[in-house]
PDBQT receptor file of N, H, CA, C and O in Angstrom, charges set to zero:
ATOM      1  N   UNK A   1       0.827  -1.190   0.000  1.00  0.00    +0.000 N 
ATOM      2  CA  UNK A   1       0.000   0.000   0.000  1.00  0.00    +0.000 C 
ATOM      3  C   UNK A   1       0.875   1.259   0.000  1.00  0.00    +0.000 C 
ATOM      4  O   UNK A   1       0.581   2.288  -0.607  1.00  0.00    +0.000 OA
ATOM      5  N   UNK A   2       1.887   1.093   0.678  1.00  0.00    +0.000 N 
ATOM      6  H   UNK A   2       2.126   0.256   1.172  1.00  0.00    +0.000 HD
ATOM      7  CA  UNK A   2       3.044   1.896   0.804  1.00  0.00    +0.000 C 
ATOM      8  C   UNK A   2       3.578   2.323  -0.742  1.00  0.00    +0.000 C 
ATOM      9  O   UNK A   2       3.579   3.499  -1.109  1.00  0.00    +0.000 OA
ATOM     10  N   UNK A   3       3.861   1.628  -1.276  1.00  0.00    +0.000 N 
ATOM     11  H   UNK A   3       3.860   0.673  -0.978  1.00  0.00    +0.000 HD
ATOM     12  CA  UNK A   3       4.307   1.996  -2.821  1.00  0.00    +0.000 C 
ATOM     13  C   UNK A   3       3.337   2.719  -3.692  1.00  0.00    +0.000 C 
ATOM     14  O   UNK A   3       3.599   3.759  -4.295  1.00  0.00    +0.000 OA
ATOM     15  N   UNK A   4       2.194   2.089  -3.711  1.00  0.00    +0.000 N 
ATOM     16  H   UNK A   4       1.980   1.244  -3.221  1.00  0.00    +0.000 HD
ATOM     17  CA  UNK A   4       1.059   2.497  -3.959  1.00  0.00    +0.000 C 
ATOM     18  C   UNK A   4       1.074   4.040  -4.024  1.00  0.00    +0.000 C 
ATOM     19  O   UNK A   4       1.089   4.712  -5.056  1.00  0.00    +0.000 OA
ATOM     20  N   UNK A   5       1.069   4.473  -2.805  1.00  0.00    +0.000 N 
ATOM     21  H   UNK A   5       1.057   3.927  -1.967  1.00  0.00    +0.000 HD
ATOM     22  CA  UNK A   5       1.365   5.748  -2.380  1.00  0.00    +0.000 C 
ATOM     23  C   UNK A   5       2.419   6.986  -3.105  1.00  0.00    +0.000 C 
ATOM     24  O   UNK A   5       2.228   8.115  -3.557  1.00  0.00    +0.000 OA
ATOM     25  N   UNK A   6       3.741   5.987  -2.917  1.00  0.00    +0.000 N 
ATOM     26  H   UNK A   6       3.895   5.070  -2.551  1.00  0.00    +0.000 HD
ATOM     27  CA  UNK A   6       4.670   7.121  -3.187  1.00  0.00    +0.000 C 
ATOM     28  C   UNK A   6       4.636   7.243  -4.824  1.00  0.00    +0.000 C 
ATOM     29  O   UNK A   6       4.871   8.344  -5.321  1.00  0.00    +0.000 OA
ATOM     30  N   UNK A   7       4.334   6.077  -5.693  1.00  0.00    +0.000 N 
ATOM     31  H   UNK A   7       4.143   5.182  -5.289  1.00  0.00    +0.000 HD
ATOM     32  CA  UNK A   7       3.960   5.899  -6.849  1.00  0.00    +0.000 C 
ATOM     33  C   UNK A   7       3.278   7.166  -7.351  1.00  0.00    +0.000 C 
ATOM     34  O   UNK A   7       3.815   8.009  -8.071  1.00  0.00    +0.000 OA
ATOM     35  N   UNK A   8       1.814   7.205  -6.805  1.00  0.00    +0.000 N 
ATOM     36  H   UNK A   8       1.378   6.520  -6.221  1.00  0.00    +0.000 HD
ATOM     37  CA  UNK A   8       1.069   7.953  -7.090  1.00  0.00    +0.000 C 
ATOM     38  C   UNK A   8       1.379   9.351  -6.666  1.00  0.00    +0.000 C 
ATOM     39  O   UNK A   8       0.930  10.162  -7.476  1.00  0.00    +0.000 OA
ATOM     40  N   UNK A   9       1.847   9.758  -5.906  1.00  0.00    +0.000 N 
ATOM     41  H   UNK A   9       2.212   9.100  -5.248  1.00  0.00    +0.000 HD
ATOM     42  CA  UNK A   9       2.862  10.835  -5.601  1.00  0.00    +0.000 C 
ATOM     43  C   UNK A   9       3.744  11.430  -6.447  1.00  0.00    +0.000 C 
ATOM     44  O   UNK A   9       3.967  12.626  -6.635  1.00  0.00    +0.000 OA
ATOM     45  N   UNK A  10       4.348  10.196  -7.064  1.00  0.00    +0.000 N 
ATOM     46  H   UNK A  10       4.167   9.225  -6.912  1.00  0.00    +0.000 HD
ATOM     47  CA  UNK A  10       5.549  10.788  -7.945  1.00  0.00    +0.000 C 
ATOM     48  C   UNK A  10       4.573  10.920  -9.465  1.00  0.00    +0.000 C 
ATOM     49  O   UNK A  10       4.885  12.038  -9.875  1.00  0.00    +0.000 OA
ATOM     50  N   UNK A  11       3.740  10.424 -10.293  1.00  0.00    +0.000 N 
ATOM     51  H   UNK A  11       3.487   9.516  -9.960  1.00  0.00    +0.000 HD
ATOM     52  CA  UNK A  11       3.182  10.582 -10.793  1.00  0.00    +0.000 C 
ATOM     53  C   UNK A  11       2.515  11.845 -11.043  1.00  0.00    +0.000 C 
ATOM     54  O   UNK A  11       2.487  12.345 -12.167  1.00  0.00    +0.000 OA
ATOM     55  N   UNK A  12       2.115  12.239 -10.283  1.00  0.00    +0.000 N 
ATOM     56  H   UNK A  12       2.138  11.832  -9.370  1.00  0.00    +0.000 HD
ATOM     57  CA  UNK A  12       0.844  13.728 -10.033  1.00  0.00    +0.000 C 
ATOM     58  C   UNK A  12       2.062  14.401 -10.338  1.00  0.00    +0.000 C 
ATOM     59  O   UNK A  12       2.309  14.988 -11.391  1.00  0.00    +0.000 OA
ATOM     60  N   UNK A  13       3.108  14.229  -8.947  1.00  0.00    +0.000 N 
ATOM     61  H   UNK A  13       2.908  13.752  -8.091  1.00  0.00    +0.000 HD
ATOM     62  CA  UNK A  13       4.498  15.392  -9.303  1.00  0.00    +0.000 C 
ATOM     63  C   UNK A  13       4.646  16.064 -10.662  1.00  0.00    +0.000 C 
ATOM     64  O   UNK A  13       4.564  17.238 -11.021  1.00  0.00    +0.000 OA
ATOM     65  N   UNK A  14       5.023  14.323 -11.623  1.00  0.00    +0.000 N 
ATOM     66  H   UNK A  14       5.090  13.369 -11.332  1.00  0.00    +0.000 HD
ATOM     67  CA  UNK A  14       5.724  14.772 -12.640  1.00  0.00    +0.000 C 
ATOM     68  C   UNK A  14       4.572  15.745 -13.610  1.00  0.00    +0.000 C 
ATOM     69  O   UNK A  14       4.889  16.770 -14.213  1.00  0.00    +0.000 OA
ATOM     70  N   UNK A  15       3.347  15.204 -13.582  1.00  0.00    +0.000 N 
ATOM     71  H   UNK A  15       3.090  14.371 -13.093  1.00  0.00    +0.000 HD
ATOM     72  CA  UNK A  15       2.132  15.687 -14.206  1.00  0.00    +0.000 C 
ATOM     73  C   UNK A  15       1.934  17.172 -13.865  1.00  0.00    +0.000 C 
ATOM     74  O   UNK A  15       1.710  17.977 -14.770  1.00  0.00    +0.000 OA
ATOM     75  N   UNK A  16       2.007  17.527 -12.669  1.00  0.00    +0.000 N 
ATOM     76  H   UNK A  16       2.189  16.873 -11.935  1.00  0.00    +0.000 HD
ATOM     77  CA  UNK A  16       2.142  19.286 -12.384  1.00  0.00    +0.000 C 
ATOM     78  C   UNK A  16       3.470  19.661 -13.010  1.00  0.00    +0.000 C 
ATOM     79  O   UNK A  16       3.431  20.736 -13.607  1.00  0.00    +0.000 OA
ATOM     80  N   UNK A  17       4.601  19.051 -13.015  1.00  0.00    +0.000 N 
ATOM     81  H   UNK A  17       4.633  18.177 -12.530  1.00  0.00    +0.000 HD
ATOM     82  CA  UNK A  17       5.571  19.889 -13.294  1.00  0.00    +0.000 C 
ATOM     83  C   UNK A  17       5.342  19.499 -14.597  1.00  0.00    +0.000 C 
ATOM     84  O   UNK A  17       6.130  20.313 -15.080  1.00  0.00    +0.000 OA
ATOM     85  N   UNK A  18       4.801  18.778 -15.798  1.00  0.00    +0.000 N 
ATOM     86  H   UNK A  18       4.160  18.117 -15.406  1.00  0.00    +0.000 HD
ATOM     87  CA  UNK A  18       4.871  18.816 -16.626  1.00  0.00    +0.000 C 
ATOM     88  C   UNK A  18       4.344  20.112 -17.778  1.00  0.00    +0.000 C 
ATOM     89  O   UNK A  18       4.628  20.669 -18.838  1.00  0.00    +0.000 OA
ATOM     90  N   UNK A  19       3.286  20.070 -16.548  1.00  0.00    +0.000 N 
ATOM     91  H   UNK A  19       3.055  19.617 -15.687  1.00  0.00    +0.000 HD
ATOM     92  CA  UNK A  19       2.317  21.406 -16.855  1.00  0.00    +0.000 C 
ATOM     93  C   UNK A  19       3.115  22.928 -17.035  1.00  0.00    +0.000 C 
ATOM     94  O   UNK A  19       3.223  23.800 -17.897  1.00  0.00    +0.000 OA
ATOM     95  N   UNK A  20       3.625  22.637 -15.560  1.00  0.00    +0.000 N 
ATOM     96  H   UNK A  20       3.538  21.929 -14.860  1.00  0.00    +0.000 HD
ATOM     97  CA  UNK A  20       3.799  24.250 -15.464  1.00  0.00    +0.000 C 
ATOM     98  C   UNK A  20       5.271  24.004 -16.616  1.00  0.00    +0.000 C 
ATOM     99  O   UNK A  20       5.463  25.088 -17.168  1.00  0.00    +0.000 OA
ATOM    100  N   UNK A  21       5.958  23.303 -16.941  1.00  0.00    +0.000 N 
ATOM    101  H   UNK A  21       5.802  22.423 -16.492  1.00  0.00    +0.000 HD
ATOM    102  CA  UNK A  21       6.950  22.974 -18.401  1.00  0.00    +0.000 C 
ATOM    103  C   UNK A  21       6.167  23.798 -19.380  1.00  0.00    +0.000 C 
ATOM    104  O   UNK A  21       6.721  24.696 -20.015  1.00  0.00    +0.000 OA
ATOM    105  N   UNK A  22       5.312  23.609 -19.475  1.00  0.00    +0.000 N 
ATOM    106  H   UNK A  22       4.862  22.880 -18.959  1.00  0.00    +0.000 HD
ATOM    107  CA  UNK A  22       4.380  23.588 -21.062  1.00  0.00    +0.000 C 
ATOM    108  C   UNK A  22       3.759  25.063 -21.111  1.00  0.00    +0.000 C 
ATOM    109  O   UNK A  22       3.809  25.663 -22.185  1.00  0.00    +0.000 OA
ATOM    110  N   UNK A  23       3.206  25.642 -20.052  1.00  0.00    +0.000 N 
ATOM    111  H   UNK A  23       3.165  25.155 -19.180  1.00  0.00    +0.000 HD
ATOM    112  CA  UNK A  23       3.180  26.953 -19.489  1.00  0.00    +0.000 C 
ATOM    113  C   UNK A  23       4.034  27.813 -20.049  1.00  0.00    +0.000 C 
ATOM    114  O   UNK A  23       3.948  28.657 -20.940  1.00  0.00    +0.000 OA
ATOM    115  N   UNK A  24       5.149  27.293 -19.109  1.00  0.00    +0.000 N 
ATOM    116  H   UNK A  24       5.219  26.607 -18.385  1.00  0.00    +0.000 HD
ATOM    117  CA  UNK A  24       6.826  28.439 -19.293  1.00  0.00    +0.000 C 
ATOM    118  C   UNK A  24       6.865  28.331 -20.867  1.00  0.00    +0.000 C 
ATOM    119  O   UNK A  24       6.872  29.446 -21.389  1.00  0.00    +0.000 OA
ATOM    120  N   UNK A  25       6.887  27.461 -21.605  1.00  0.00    +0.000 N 
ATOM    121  H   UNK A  25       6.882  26.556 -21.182  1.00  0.00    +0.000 HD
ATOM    122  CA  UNK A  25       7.234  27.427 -22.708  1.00  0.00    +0.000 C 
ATOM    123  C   UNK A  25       6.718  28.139 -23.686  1.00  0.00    +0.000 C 
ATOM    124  O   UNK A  25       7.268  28.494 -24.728  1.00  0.00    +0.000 OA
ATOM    125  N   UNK A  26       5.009  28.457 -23.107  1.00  0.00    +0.000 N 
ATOM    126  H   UNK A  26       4.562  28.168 -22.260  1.00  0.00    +0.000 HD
ATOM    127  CA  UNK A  26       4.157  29.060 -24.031  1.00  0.00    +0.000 C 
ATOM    128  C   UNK A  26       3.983  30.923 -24.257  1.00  0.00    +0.000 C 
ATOM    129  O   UNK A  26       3.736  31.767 -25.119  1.00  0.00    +0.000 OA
ATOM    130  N   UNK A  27       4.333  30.763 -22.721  1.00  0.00    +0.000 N 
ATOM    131  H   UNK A  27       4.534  30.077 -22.021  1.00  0.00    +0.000 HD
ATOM    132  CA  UNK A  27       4.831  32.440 -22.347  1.00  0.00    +0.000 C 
ATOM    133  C   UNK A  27       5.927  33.453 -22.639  1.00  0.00    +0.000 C 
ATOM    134  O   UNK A  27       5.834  34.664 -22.441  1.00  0.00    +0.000 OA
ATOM    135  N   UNK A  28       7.233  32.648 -23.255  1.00  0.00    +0.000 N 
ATOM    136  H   UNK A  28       7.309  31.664 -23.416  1.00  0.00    +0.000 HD
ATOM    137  CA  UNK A  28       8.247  33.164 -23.923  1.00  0.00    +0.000 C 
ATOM    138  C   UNK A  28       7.868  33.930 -25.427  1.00  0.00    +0.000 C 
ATOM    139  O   UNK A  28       7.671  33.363 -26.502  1.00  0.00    +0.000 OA
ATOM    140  N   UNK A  29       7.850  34.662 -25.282  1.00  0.00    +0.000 N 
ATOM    141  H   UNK A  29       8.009  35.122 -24.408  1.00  0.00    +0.000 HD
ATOM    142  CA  UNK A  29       7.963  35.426 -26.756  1.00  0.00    +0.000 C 
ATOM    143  C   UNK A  29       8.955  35.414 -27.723  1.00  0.00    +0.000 C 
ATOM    144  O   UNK A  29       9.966  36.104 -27.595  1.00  0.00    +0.000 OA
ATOM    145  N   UNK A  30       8.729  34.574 -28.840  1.00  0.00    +0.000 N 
ATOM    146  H   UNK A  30       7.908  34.014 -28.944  1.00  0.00    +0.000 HD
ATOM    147  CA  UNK A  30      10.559  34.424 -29.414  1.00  0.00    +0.000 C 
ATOM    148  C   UNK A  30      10.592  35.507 -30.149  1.00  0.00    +0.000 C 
ATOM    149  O   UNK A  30       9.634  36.039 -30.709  1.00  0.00    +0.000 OA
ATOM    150  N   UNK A  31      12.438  36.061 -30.149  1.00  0.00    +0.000 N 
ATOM    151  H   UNK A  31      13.216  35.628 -29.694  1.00  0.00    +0.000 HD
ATOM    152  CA  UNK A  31      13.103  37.340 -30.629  1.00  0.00    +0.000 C 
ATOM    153  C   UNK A  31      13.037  36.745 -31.538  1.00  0.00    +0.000 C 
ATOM    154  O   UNK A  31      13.776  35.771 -31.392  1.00  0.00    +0.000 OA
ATOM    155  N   UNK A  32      12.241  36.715 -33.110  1.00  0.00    +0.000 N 
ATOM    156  H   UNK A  32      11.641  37.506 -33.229  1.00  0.00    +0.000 HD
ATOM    157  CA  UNK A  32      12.934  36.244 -34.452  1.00  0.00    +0.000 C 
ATOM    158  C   UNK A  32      13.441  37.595 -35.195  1.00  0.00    +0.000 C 
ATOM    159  O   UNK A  32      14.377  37.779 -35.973  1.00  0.00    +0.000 OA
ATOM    160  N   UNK A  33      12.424  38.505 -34.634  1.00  0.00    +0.000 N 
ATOM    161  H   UNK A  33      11.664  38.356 -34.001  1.00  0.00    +0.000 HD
ATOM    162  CA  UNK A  33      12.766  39.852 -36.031  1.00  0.00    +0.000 C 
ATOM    163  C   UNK A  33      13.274  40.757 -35.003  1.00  0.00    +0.000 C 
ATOM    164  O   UNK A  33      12.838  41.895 -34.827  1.00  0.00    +0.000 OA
ATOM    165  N   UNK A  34      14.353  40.131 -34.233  1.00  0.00    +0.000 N 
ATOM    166  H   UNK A  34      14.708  39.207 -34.376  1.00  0.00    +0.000 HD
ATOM    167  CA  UNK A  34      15.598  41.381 -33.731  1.00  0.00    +0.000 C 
ATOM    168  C   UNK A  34      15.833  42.214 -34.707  1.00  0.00    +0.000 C 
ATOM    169  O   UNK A  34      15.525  41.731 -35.796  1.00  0.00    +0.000 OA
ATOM    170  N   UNK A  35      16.384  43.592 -34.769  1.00  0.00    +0.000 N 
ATOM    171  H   UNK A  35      16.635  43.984 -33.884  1.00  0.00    +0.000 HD
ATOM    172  CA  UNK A  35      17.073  43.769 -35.883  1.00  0.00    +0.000 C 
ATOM    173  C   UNK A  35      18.149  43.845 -35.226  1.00  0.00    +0.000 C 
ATOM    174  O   UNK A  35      18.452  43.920 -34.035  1.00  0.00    +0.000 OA
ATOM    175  N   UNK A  36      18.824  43.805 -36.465  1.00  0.00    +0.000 N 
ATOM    176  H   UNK A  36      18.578  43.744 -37.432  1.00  0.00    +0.000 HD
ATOM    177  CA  UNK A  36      20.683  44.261 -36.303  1.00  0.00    +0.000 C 
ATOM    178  C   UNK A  36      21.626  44.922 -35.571  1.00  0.00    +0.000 C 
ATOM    179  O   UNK A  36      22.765  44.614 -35.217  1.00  0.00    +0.000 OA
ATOM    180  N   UNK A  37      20.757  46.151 -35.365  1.00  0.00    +0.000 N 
ATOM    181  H   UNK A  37      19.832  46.401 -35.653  1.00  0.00    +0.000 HD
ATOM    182  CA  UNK A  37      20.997  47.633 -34.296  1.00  0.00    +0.000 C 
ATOM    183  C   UNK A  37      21.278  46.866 -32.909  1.00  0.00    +0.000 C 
ATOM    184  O   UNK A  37      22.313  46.883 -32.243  1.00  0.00    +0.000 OA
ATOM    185  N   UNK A  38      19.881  46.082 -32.617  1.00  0.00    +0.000 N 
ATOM    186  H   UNK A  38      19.039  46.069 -33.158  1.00  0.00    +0.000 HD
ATOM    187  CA  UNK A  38      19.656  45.758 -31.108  1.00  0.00    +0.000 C 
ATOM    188  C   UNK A  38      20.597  44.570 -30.942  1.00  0.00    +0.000 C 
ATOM    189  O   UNK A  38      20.908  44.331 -29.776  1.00  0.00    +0.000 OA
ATOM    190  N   UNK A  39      21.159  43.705 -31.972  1.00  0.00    +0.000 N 
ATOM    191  H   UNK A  39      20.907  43.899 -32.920  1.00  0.00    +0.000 HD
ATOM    192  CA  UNK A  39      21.924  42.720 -31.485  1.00  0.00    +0.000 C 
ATOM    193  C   UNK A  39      23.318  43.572 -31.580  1.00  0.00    +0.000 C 
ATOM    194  O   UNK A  39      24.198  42.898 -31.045  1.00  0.00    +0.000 OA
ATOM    195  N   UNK A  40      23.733  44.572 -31.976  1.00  0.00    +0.000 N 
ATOM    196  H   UNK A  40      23.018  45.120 -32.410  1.00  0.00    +0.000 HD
ATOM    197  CA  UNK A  40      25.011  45.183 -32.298  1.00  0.00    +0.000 C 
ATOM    198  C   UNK A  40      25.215  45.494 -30.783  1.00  0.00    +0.000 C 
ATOM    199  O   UNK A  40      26.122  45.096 -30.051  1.00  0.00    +0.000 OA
ATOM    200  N   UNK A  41      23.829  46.549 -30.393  1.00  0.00    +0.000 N 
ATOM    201  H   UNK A  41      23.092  46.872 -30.987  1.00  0.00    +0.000 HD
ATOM    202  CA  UNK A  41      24.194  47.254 -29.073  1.00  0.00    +0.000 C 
ATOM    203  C   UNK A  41      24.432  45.848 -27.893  1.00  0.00    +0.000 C 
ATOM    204  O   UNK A  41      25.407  45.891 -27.143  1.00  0.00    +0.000 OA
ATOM    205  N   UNK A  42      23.774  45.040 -27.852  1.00  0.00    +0.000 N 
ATOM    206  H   UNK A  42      22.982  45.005 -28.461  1.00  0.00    +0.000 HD
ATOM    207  CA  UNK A  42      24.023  43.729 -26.995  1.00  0.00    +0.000 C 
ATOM    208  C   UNK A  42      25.389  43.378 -26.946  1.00  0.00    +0.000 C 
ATOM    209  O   UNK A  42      26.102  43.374 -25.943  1.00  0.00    +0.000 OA
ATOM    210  N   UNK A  43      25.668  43.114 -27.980  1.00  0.00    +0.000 N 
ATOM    211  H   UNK A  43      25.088  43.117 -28.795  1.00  0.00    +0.000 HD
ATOM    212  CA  UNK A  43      26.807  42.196 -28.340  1.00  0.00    +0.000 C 
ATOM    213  C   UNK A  43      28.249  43.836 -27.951  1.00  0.00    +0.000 C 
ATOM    214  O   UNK A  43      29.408  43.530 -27.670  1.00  0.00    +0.000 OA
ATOM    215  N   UNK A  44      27.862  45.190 -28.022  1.00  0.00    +0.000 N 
ATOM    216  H   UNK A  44      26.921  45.439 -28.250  1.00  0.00    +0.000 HD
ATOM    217  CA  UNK A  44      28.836  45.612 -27.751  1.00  0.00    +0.000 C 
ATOM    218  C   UNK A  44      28.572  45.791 -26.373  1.00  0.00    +0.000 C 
ATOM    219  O   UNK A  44      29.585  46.307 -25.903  1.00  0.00    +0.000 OA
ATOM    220  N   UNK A  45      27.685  45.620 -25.445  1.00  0.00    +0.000 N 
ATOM    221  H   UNK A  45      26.861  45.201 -25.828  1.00  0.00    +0.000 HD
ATOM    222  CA  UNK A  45      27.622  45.621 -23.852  1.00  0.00    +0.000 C 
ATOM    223  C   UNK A  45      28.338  44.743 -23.306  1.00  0.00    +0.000 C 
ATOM    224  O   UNK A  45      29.128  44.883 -22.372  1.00  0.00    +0.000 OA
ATOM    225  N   UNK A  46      27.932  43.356 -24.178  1.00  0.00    +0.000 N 
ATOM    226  H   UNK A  46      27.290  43.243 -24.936  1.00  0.00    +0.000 HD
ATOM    227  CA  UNK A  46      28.437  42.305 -23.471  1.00  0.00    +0.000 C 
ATOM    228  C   UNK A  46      29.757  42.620 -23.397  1.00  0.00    +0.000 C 
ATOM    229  O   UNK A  46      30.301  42.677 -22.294  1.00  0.00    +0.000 OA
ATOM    230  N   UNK A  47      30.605  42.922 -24.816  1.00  0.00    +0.000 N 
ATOM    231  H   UNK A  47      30.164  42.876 -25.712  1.00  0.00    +0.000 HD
ATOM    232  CA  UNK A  47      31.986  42.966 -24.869  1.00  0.00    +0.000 C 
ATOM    233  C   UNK A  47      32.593  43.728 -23.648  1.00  0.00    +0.000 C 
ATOM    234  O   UNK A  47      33.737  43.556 -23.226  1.00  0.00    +0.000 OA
ATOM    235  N   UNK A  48      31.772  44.497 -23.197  1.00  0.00    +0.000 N 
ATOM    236  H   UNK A  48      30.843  44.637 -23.540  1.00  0.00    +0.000 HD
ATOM    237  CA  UNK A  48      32.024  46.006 -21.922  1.00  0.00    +0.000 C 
ATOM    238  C   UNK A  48      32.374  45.053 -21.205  1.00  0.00    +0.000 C 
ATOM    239  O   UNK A  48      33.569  44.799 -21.055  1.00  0.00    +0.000 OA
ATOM    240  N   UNK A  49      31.449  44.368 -20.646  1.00  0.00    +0.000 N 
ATOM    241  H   UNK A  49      30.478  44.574 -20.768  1.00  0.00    +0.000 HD
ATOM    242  CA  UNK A  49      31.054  43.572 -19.402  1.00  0.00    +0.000 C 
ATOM    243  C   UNK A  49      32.429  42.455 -19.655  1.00  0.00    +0.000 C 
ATOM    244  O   UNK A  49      33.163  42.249 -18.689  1.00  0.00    +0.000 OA
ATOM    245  N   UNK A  50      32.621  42.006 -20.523  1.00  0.00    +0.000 N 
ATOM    246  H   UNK A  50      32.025  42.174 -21.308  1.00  0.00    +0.000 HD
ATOM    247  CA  UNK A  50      33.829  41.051 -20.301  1.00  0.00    +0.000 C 
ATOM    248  C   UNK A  50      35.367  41.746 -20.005  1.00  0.00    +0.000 C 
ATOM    249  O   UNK A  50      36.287  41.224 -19.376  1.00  0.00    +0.000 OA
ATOM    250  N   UNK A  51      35.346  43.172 -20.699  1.00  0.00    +0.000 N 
ATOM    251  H   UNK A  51      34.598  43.597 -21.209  1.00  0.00    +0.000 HD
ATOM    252  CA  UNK A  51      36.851  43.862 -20.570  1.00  0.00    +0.000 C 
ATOM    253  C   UNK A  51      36.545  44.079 -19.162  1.00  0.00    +0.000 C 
ATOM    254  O   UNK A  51      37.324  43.535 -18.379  1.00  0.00    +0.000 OA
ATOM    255  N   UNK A  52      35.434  44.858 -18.587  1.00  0.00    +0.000 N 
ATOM    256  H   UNK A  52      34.801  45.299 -19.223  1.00  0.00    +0.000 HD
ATOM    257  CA  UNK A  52      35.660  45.209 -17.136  1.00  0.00    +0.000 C 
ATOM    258  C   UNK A  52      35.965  43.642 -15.879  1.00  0.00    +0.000 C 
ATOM    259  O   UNK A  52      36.551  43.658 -14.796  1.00  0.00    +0.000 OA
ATOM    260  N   UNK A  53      35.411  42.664 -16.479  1.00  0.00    +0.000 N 
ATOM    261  H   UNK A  53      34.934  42.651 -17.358  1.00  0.00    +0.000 HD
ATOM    262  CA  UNK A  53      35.723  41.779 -15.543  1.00  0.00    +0.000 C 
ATOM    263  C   UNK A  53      37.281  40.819 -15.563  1.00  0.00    +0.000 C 
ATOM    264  O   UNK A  53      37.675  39.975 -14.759  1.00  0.00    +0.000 OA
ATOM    265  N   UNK A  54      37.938  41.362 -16.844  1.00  0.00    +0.000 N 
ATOM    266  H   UNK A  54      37.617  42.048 -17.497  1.00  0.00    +0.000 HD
ATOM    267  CA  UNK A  54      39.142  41.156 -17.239  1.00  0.00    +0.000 C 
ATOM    268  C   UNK A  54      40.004  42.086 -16.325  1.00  0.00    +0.000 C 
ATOM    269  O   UNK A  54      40.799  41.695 -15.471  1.00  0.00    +0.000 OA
ATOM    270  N   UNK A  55      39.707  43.416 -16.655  1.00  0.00    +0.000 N 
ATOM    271  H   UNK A  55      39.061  43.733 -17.349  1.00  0.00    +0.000 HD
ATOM    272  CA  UNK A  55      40.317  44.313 -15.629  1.00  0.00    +0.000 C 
ATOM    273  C   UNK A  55      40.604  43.995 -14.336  1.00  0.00    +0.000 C 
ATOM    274  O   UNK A  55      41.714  43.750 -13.865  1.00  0.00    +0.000 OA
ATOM    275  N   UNK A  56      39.192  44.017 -13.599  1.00  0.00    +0.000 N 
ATOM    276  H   UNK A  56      38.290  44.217 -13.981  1.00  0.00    +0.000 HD
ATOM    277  CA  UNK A  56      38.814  43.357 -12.087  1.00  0.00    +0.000 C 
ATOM    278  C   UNK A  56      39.710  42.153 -11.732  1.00  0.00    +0.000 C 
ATOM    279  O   UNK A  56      40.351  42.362 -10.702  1.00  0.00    +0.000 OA
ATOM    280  N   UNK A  57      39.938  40.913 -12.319  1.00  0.00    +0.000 N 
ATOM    281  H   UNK A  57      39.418  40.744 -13.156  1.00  0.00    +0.000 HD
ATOM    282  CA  UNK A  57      40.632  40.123 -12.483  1.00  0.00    +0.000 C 
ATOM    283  C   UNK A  57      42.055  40.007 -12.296  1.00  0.00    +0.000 C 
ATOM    284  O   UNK A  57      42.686  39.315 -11.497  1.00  0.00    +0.000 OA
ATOM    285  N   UNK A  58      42.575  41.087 -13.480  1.00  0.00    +0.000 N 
ATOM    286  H   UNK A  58      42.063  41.649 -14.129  1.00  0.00    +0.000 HD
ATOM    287  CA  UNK A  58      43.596  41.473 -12.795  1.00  0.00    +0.000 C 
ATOM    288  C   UNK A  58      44.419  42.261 -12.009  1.00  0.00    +0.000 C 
ATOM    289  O   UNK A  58      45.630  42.213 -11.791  1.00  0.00    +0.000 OA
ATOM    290  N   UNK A  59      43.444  43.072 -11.581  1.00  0.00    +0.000 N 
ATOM    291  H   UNK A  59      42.461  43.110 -11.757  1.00  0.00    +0.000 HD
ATOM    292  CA  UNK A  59      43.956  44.215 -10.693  1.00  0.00    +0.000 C 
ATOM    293  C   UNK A  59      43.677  42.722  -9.166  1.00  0.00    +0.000 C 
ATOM    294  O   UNK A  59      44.490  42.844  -8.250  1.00  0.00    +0.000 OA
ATOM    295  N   UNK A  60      43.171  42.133  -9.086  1.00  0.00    +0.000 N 
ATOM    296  H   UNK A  60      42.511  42.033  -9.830  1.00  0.00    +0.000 HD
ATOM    297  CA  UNK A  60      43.377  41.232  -7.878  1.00  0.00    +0.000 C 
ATOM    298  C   UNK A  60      44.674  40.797  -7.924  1.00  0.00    +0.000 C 
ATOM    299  O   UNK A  60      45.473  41.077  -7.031  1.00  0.00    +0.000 OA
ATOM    300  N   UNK A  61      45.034  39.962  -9.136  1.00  0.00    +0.000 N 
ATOM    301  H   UNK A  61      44.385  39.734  -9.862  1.00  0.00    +0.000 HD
ATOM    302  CA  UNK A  61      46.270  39.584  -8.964  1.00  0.00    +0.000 C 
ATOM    303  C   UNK A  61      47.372  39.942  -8.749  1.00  0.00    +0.000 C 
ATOM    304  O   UNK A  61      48.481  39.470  -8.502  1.00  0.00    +0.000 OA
ATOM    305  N   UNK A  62      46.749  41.138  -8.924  1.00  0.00    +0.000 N 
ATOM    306  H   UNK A  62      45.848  41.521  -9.125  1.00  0.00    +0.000 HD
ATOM    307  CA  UNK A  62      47.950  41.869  -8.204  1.00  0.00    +0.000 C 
ATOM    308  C   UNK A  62      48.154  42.290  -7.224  1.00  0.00    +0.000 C 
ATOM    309  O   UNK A  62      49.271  42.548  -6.777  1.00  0.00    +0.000 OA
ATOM    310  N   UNK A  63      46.590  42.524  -6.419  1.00  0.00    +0.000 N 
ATOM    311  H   UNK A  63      45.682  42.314  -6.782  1.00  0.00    +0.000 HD
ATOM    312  CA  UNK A  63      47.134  42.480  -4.825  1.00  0.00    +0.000 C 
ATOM    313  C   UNK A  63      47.329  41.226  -4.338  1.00  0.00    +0.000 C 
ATOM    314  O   UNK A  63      47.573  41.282  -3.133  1.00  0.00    +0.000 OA
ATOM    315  N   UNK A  64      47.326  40.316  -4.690  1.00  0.00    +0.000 N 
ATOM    316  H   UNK A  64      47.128  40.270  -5.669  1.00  0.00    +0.000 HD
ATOM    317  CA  UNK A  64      47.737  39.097  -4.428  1.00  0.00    +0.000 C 
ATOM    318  C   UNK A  64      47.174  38.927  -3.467  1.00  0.00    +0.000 C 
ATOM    319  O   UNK A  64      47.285  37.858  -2.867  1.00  0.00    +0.000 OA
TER     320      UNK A  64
């Protein structure tokens, strides 16, 4: 009866989380018609964001 139990337990589980899976999935809005501009400005933030943590990086190593 015991198995029974946790069986049916794990079952329902996967069945809610399957749900709220299918949910999340439906609620994303896909970027297809980015334009160019907006991936340029991204892609030059990101680049920011990697020199400054390059910097950071090594200004530690050097206080050792």
């Amino acid at each position: 009866m015991m198995w029974m139990s946790i069986a049916l337990i794990v079952i329902v589980t996967e069945a809610i989380l399957y749900d709220l899976y299918k949910e999340s999935r439906k609620q994303e809005p896909k970027k297809e018609n980015e334009s160019l501009d907006t991936i340029e400005e991204r892609l030059k933030a990101l680049e920011d964001q990697v020199s400054s943590i390059r910097v950071a990086q090594g200004m530690r190593r050097r206080d050792g």
